[in-house]
ChimeraX commands (.cxc) that place a marker at each C-alpha (Angstrom):
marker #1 position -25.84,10.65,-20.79 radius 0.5
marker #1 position -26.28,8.75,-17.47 radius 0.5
marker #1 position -22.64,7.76,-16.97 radius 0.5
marker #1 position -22.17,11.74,-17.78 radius 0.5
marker #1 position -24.26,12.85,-14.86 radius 0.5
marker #1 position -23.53,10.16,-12.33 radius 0.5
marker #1 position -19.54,11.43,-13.33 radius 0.5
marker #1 position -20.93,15.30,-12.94 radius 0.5
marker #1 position -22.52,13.91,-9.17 radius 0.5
marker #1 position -19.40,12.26,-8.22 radius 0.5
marker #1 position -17.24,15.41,-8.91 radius 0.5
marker #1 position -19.91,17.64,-7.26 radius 0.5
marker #1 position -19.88,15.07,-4.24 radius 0.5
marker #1 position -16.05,15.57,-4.12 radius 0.5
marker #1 position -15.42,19.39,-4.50 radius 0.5
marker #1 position -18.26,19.47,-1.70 radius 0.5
marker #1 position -16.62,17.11,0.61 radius 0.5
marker #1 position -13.33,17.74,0.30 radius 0.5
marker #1 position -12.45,20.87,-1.67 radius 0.5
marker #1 position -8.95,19.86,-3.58 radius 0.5
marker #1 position -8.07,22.13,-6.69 radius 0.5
marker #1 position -7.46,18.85,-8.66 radius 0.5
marker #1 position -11.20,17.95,-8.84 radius 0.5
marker #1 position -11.98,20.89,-10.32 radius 0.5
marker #1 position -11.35,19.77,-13.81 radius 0.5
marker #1 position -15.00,18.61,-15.70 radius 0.5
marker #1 position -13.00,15.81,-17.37 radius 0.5
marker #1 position -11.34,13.66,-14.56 radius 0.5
marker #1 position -11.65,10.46,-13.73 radius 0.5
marker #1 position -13.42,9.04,-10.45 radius 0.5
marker #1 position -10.08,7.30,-10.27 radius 0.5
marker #1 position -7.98,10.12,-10.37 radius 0.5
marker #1 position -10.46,11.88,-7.55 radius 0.5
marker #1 position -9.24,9.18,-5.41 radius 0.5
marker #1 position -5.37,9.12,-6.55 radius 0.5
marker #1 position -5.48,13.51,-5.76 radius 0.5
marker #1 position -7.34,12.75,-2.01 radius 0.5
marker #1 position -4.65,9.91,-1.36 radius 0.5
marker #1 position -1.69,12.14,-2.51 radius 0.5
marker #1 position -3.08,14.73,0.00 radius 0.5
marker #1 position -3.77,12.16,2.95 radius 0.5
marker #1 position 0.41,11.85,2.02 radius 0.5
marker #1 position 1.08,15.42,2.18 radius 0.5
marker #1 position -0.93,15.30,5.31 radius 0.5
marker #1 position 1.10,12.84,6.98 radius 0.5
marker #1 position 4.78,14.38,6.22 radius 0.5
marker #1 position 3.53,17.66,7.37 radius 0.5
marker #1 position 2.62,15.78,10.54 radius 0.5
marker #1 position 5.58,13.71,10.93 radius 0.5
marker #1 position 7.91,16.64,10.26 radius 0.5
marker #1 position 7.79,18.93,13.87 radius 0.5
marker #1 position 8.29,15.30,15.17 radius 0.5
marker #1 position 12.28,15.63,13.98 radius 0.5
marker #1 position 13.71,11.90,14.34 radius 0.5
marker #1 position 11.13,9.42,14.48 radius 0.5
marker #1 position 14.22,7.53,16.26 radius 0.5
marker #1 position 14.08,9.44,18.84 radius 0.5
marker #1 position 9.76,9.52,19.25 radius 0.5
marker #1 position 8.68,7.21,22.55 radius 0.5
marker #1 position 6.36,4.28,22.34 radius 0.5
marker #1 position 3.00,4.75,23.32 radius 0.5
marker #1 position 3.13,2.16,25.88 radius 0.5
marker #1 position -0.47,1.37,25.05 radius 0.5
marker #1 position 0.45,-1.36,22.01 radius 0.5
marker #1 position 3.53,-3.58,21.57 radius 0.5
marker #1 position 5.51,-2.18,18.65 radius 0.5
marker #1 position 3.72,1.60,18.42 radius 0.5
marker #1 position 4.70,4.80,18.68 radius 0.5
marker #1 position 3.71,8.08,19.09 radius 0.5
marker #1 position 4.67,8.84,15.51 radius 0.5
marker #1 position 2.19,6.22,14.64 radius 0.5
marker #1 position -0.76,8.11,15.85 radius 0.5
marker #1 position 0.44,11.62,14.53 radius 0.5
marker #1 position 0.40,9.81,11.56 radius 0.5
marker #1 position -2.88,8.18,11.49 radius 0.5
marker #1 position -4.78,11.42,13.07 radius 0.5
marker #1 position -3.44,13.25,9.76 radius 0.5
marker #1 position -4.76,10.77,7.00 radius 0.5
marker #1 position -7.65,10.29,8.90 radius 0.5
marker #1 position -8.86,13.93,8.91 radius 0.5
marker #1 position -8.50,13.95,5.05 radius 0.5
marker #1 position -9.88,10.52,4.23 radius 0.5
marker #1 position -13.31,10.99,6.41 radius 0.5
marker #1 position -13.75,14.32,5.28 radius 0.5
marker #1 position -13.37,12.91,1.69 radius 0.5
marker #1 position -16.56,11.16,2.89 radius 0.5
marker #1 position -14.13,7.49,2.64 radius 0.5
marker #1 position -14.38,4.99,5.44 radius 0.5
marker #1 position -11.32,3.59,6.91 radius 0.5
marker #1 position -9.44,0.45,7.57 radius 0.5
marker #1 position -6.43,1.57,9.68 radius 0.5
marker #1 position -3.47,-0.50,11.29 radius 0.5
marker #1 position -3.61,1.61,14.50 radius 0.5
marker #1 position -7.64,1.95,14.82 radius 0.5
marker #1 position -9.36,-0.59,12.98 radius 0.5
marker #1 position -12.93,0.01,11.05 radius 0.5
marker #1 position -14.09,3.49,10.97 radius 0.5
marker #1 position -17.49,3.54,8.74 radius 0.5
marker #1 position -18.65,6.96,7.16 radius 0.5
marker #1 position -22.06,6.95,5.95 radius 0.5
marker #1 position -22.07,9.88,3.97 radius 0.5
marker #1 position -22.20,9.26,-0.30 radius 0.5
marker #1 position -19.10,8.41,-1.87 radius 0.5
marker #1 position -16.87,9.83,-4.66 radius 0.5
marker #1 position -18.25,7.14,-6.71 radius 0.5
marker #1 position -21.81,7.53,-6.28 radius 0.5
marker #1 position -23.55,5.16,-3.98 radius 0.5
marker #1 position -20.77,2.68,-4.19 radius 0.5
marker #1 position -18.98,2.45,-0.72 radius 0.5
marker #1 position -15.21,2.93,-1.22 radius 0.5
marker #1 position -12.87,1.71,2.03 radius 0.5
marker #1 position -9.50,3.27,2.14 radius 0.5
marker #1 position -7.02,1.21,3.95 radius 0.5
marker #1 position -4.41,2.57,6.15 radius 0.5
marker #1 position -1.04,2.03,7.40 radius 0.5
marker #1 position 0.56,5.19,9.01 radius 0.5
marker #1 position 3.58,4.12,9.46 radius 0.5
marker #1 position 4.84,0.48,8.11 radius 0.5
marker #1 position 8.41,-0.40,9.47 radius 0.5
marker #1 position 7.84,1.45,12.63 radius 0.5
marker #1 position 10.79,-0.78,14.13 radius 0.5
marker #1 position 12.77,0.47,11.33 radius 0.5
marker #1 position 11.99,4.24,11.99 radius 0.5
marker #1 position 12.54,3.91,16.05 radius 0.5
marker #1 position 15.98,1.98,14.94 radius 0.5
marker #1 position 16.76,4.69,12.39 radius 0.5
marker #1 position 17.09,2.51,9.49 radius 0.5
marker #1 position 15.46,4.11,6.47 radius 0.5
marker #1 position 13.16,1.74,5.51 radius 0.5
marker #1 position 9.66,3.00,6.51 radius 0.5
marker #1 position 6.60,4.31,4.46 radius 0.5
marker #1 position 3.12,5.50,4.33 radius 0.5
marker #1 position 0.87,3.40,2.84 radius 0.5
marker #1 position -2.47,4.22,1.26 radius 0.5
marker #1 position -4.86,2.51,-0.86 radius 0.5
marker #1 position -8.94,2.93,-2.09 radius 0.5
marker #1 position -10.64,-0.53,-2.63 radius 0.5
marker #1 position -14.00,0.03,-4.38 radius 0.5
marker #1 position -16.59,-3.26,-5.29 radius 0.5
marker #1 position -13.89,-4.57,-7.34 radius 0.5
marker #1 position -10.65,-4.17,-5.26 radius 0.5
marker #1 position -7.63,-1.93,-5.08 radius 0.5
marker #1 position -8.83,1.13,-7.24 radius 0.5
marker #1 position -5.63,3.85,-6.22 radius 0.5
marker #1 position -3.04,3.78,-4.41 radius 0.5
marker #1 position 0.02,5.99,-2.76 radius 0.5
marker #1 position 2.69,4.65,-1.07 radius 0.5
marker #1 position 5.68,6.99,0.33 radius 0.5
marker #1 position 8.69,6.31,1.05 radius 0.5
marker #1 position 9.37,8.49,4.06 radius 0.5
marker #1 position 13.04,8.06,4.65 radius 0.5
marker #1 position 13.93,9.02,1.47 radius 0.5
marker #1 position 10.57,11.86,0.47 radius 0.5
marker #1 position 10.00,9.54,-3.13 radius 0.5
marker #1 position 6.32,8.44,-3.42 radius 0.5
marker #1 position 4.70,5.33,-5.46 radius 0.5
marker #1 position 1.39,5.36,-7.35 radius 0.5
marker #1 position -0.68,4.28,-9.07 radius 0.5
marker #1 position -4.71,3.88,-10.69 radius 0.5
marker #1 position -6.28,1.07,-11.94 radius 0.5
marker #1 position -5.33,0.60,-15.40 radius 0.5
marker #1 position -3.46,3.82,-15.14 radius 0.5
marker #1 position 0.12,2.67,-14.69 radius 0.5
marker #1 position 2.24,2.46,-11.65 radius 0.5
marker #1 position 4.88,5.77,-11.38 radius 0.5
marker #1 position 7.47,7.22,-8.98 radius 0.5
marker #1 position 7.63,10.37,-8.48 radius 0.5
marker #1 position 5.41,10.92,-11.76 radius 0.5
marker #1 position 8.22,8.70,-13.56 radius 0.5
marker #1 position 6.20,5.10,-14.68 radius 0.5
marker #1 position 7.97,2.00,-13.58 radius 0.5
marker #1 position 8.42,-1.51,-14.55 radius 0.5
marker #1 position 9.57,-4.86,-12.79 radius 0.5
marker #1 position 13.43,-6.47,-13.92 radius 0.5
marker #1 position 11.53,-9.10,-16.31 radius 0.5
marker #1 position 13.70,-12.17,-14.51 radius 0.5
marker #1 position 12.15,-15.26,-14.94 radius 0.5
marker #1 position 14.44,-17.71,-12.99 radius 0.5
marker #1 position 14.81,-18.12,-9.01 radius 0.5
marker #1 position 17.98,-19.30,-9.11 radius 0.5
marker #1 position 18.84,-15.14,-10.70 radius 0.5
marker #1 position 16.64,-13.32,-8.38 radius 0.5
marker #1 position 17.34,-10.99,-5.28 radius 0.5
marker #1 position 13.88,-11.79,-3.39 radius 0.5
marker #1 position 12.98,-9.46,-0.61 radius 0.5
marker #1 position 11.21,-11.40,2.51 radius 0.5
marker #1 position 9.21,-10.01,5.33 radius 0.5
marker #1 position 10.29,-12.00,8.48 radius 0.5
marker #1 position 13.44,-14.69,8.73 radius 0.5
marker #1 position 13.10,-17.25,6.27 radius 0.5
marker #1 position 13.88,-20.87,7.62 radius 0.5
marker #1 position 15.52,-22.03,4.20 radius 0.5
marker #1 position 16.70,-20.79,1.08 radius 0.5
marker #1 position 14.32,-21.78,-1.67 radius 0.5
marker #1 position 16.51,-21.82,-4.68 radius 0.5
marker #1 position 17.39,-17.85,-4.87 radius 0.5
marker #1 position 20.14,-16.11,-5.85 radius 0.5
marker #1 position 19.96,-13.92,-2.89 radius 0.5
marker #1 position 17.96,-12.30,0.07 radius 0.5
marker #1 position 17.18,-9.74,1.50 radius 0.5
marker #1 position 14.80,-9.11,5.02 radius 0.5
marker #1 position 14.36,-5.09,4.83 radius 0.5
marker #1 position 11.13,-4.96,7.37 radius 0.5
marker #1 position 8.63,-2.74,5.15 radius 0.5
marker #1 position 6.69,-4.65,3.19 radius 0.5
marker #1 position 4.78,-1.75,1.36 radius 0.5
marker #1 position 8.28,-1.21,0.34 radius 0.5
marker #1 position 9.78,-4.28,-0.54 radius 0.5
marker #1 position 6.70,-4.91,-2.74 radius 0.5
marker #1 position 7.53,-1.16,-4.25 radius 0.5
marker #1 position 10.93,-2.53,-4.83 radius 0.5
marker #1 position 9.55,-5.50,-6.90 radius 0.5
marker #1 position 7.58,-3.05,-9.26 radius 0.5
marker #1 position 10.33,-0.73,-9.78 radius 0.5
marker #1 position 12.67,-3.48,-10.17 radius 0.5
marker #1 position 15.03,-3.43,-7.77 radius 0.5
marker #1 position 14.45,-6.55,-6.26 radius 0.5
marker #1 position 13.09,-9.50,-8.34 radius 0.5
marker #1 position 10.79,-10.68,-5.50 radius 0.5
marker #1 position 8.86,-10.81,-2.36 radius 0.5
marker #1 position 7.68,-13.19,-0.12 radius 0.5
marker #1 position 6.45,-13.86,3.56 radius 0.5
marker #1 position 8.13,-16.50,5.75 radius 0.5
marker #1 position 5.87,-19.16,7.56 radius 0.5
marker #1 position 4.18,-17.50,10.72 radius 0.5
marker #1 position 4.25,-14.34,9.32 radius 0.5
marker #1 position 1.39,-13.22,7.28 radius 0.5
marker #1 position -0.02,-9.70,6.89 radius 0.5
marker #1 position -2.63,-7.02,7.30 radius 0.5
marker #1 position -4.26,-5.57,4.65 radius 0.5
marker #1 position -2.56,-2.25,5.19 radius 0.5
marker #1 position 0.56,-4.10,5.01 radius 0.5
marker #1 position 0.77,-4.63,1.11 radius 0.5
marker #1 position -2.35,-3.65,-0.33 radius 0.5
marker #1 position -1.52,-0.30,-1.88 radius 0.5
marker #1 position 1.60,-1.86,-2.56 radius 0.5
marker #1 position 0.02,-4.33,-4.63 radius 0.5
marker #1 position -2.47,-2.59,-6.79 radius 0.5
marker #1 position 1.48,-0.43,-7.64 radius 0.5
marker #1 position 2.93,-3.86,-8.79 radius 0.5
marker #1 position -0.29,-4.57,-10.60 radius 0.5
marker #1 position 0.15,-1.89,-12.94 radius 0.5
marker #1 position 3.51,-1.64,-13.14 radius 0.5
marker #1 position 3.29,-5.26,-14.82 radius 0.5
marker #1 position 4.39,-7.67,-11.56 radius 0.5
marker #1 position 2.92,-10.42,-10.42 radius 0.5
marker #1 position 1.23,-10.90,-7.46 radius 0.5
marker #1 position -0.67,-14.27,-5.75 radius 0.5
marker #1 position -1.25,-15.05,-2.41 radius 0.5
marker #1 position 0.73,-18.20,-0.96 radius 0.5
marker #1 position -2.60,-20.52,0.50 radius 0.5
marker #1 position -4.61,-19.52,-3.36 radius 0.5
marker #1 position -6.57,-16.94,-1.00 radius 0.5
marker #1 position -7.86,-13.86,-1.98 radius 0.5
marker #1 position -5.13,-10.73,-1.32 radius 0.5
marker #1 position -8.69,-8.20,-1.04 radius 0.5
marker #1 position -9.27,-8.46,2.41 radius 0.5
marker #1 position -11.64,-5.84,3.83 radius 0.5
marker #1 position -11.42,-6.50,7.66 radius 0.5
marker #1 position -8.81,-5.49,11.03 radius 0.5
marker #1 position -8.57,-9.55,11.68 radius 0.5
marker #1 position -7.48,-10.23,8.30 radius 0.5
marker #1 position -4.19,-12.00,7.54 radius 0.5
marker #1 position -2.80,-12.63,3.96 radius 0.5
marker #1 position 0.68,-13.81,2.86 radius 0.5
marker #1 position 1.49,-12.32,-0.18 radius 0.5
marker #1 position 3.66,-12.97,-3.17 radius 0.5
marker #1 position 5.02,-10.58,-5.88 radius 0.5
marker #1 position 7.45,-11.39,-8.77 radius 0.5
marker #1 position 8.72,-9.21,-11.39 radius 0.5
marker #1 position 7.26,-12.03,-13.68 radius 0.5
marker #1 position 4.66,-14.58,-14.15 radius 0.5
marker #1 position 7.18,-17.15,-14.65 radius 0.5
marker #1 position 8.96,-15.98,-11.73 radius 0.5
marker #1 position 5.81,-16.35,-9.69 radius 0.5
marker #1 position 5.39,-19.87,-10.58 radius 0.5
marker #1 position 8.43,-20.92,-9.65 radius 0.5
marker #1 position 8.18,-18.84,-6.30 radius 0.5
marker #1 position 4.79,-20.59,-5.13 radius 0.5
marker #1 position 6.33,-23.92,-6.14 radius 0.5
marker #1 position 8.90,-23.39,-4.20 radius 0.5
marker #1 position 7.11,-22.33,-1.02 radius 0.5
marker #1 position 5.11,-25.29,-1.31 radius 0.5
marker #1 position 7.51,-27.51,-1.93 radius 0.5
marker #1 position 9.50,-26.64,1.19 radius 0.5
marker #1 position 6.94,-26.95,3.30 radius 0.5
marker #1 position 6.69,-22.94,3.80 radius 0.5
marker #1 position 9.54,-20.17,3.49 radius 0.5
marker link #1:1,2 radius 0.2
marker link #1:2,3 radius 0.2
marker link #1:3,4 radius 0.2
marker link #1:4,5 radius 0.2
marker link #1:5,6 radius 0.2
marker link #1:6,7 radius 0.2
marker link #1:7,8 radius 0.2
marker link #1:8,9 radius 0.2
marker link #1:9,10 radius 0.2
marker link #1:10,11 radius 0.2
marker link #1:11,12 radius 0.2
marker link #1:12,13 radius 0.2
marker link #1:13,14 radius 0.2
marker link #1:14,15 radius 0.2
marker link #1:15,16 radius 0.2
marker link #1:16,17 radius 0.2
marker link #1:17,18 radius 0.2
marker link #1:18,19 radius 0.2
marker link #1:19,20 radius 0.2
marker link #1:20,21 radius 0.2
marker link #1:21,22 radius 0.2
marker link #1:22,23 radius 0.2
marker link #1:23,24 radius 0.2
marker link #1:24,25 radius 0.2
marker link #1:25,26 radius 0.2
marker link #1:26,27 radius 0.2
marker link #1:27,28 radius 0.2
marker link #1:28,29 radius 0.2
marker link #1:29,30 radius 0.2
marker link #1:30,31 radius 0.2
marker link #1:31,32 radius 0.2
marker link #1:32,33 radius 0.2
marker link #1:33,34 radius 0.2
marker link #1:34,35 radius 0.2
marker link #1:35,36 radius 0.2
marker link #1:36,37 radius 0.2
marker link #1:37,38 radius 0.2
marker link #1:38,39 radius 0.2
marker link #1:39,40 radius 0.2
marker link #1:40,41 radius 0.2
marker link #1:41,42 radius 0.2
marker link #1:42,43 radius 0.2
marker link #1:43,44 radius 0.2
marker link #1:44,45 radius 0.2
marker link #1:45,46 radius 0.2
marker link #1:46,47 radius 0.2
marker link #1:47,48 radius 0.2
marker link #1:48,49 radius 0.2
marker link #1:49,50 radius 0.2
marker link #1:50,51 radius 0.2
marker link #1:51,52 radius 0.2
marker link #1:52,53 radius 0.2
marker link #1:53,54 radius 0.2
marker link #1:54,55 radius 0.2
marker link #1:55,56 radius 0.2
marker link #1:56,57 radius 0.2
marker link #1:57,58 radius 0.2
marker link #1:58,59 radius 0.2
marker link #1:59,60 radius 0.2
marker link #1:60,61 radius 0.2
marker link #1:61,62 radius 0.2
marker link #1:62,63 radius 0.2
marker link #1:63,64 radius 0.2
marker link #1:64,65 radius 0.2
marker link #1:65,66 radius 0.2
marker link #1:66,67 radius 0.2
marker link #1:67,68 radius 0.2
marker link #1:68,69 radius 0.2
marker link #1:69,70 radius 0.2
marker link #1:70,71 radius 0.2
marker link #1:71,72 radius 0.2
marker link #1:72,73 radius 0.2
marker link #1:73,74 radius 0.2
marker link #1:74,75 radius 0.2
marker link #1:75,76 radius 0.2
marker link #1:76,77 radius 0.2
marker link #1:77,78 radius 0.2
marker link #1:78,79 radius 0.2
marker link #1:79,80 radius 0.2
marker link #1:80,81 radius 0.2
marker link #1:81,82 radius 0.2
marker link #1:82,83 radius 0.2
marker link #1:83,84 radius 0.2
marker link #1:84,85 radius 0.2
marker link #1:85,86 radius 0.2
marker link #1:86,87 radius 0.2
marker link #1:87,88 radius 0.2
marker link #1:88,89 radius 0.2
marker link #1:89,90 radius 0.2
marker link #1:90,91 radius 0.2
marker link #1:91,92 radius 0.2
marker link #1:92,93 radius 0.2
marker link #1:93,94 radius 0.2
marker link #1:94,95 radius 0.2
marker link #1:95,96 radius 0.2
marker link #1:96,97 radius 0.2
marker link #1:97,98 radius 0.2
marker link #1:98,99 radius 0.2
marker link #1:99,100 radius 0.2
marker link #1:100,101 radius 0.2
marker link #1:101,102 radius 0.2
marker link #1:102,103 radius 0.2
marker link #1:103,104 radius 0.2
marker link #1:104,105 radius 0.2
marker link #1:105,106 radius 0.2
marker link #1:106,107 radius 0.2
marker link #1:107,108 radius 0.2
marker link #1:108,109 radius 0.2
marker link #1:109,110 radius 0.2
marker link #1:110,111 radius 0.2
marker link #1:111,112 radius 0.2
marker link #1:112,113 radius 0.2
marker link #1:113,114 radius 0.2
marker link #1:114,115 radius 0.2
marker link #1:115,116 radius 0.2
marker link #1:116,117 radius 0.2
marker link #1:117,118 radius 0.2
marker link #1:118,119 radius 0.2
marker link #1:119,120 radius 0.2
marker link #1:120,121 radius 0.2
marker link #1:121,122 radius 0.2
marker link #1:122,123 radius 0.2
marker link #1:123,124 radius 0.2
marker link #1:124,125 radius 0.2
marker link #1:125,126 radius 0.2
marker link #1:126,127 radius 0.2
marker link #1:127,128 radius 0.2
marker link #1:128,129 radius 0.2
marker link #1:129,130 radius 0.2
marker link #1:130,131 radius 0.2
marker link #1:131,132 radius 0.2
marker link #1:132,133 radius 0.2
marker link #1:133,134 radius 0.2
marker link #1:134,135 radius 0.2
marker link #1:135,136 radius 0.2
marker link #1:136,137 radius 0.2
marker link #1:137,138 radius 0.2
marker link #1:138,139 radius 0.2
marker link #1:139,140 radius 0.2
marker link #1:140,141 radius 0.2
marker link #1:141,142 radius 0.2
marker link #1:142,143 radius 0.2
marker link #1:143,144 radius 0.2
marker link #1:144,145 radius 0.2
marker link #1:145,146 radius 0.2
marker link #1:146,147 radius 0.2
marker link #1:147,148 radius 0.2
marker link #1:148,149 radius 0.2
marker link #1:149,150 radius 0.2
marker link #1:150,151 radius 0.2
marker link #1:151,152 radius 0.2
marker link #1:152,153 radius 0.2
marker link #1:153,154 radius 0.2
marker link #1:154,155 radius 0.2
marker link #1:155,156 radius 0.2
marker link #1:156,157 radius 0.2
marker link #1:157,158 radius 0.2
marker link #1:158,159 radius 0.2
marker link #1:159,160 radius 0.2
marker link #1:160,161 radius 0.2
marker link #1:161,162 radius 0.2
marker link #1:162,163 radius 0.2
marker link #1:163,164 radius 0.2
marker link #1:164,165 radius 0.2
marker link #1:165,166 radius 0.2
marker link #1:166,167 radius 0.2
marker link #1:167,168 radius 0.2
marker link #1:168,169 radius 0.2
marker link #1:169,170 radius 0.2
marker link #1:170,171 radius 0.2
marker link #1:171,172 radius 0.2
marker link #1:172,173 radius 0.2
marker link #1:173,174 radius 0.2
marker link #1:174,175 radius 0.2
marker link #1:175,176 radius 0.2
marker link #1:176,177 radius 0.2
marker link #1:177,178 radius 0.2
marker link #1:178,179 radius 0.2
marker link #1:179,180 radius 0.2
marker link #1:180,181 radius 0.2
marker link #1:181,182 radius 0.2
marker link #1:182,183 radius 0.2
marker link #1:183,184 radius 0.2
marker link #1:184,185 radius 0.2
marker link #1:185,186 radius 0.2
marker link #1:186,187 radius 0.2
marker link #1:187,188 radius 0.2
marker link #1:188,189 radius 0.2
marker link #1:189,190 radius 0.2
marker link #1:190,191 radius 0.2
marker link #1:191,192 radius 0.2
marker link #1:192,193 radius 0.2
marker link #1:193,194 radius 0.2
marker link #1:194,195 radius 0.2
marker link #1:195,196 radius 0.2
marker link #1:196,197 radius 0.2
marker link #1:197,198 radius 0.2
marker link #1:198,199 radius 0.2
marker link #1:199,200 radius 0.2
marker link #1:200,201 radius 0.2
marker link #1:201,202 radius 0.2
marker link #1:202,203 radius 0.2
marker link #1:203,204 radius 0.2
marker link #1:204,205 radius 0.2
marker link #1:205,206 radius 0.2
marker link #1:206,207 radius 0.2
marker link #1:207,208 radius 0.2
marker link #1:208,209 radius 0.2
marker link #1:209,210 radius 0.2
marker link #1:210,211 radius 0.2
marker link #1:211,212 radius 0.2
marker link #1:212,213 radius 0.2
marker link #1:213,214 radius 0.2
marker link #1:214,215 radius 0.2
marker link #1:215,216 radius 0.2
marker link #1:216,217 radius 0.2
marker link #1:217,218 radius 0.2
marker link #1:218,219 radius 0.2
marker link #1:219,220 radius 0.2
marker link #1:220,221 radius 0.2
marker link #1:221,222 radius 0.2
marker link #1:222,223 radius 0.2
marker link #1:223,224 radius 0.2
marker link #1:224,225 radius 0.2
marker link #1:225,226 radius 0.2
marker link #1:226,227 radius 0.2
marker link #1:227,228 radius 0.2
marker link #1:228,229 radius 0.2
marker link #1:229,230 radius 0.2
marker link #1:230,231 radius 0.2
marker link #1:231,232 radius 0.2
marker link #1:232,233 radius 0.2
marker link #1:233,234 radius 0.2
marker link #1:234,235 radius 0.2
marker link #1:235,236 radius 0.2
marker link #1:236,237 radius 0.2
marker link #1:237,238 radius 0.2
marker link #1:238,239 radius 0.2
marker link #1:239,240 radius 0.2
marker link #1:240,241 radius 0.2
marker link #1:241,242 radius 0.2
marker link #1:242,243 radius 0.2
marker link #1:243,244 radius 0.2
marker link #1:244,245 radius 0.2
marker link #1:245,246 radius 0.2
marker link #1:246,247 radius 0.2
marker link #1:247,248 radius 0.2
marker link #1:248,249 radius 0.2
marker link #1:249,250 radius 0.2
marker link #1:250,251 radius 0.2
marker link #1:251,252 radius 0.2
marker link #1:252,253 radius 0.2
marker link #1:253,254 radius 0.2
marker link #1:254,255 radius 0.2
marker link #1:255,256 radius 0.2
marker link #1:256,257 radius 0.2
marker link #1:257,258 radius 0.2
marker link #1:258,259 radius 0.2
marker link #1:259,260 radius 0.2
marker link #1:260,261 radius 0.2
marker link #1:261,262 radius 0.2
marker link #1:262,263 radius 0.2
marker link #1:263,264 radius 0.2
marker link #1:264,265 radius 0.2
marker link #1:265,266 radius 0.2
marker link #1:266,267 radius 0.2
marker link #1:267,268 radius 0.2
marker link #1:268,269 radius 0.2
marker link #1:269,270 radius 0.2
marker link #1:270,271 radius 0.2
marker link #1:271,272 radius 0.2
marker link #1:272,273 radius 0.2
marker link #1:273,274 radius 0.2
marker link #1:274,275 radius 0.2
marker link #1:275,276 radius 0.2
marker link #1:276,277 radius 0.2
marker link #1:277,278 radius 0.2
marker link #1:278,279 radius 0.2
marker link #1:279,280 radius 0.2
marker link #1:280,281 radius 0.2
marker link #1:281,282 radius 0.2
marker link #1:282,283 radius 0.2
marker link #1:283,284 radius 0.2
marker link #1:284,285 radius 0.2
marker link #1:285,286 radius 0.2
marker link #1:286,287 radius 0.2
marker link #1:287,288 radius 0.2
view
């Protein structure tokens, strides 16, 4: 009966804050609350990106090395849906913005972590490779996620222990198990080949990781000097998660990281055997 009310207070909480015809339904799941305020927080930022035309032709904002005006549209959009969700933020662009109002879950605080626009460079260079990335940690990590593909309108998924989809269809890593078969996607120039099959360096993480759940590539990995944000790969990961990948972080630290300073270097394989054999390899040459 408790678990039944504190569900009934969450849903209140939600319809109150935020309004979305999805949380109308007595029977969903707090995860599922997120998963419908993420997919709008998407909706919000192609509906912003769109009067833009070509992001290739959209100035930088001359205020940060490598951002651009796009960048903001897009953060302003998922922003106005995520705090009025009542969710705090963790954004590339902006950093920490705290909201002290309850959360969909209760009293528990729930951070939603941001990346407007990953592969910026890619969508000022017109190479269509670029995505929005969101994802809701809770107490215990990633809980949902979206990521969208924004060259190319297809969108990733995915709830805890719900399954990772695209485009509502569920997904599922290659199942290789040896380097020496695997196409391995790496953020940044890698200094050596580590025993692959092949490469490739597409410059969106949130996607490359994407591409290791859905099976396209076999792999991902970040060179040496090139670790990421949060924002980078988080929603990215919780989507290779449950779409049966997996993920480890290069140095044995922990991939939830909560803050703007924050670096991680993560690692995704299609399979657990894979993974071994990708962190051995790392460490055995000294780094990628």
């Amino acid at each position: 009966m408790a678990r039944i009310r504190a569900l009934q207070r969450s849903l209140d909480a939600a319809r109150a804050s935020y309004g979305h015809e999805c949380l109308v339904a007595l029977g969903v799941v707090p995860e599922d609350s997120v998963l419908c305020i993420l997919r709008e927080a998407a909706d919000a930022v192609e509906a912003a990106l769109a009067p833009l035309g070509q992001l290739a032709s959209v100035e930088p904002t001359g205020e940060k090395d490598g951002q651009y005006r796009f960048d903001i549209a897009a953060e302003a959009a998922a922003l106005e849906v995520l705090m009025k969700a009542g969710l705090s933020v963790l954004s590339e662009e902006s950093g920490l913005r705290e909201d002290s109002r309850t959360s969909l879950r209760g009293d528990e605080h729930l951070l939603a972590v941001v990346d407007p626009v990953d592969g910026s460079t890619n969508a000022h260079r017109g190479i269509p490779w670029y995505a929005t990335s969101l994802c809701v940690l809770d107490g215990d990590g990633p809980l949902a996620a979206v990521v969208v593909d924004l060259a190319h309108g297809t969108r990733f998924e995915a709830a805890r222990h719900g399954g990772a989809r695209k485009d509502g269809v569920a997904i599922s890593p290659s199942g290789c198990t040896r380097m020496g078969d695997a196409i391995v996607a790496v953020n940044g120039y890698p200094r050596r080949n580590i025993g692959w099959d092949q490469y490739r360096s597409l410059g969106a993480a949130a996607l490359d990781m994407c591409a290791v759940a859905e099976g396209v590539v076999d792999a991902f990995a970040v060179s040496t000097g090139a670790e990421l944000g949060p924002w980078d790969y988080m929603g990215a990961m919780l989507i290779c998660v449950e779409a049966g990948a997996a993920v480890s972080e290069a140095r044995g630290r922990d991939l939830v990281a909560r803050g703007h300073a924050d670096r991680r270097a993560p690692l995704a394989a299609s399979t657990p055997e894979l993974l071994v054999q990708l962190e051995a390899a790392c460490v055995e040459a000294g780094g990628l």
